[in-house]
N, C-alpha and C positions, 0 to 999 in steps of 0.2 A: 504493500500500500504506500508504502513512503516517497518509492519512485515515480508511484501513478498520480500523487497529488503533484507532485513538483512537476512532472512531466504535462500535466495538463495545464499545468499555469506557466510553461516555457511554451505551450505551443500556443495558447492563448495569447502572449506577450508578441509573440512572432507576428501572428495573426494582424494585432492593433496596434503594430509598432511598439509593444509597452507602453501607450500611451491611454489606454485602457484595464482598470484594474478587473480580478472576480470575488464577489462575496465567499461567505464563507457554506452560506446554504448552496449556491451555483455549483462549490466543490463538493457539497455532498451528492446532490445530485449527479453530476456527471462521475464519479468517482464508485457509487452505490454504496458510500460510507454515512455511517451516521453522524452526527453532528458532535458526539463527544468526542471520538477516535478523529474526526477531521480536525476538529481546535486542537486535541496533543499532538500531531501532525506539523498544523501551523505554528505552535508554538517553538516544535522543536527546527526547525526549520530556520525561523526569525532569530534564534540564538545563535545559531551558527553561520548565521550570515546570507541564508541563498535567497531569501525573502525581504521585500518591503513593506509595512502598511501604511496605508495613508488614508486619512477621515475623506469619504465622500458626501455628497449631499443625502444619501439616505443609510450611511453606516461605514463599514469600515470595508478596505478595499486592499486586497493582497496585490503586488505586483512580483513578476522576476526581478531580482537586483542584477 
């Protein structure tokens, strides 16, 4: 699961230039994870560097770093 979250938000970012983020319900969805296992995911992810968040107009918005 760890390379399918990452993997879906590197081809996402390809996709929008990165200049388009995804939620964090968008990664469950496309992922078929649930929403607890996708936040430890994202959390561990943004520790280690390979992720960005940034506040959007209706919540919070992952990018590829």
């Amino acid at each position: 699961m760890p390379s399918s979250i990452l993997h879906i938000i590197q081809d996402y970012a390809t996709q929008t230039d990165n200049k388009c983020g995804l939620t964090a319900v968008s990664l469950c969805q496309q992922s078929g994870s649930s929403i607890s296992e996708v936040r430890k995911e994202l959390n561990d992810l943004f520790k280690t560097g390979k992720i960005k968040v940034r506040e959007g107009i209706h919540g919070k918005l992952i990018f590829n770093k």
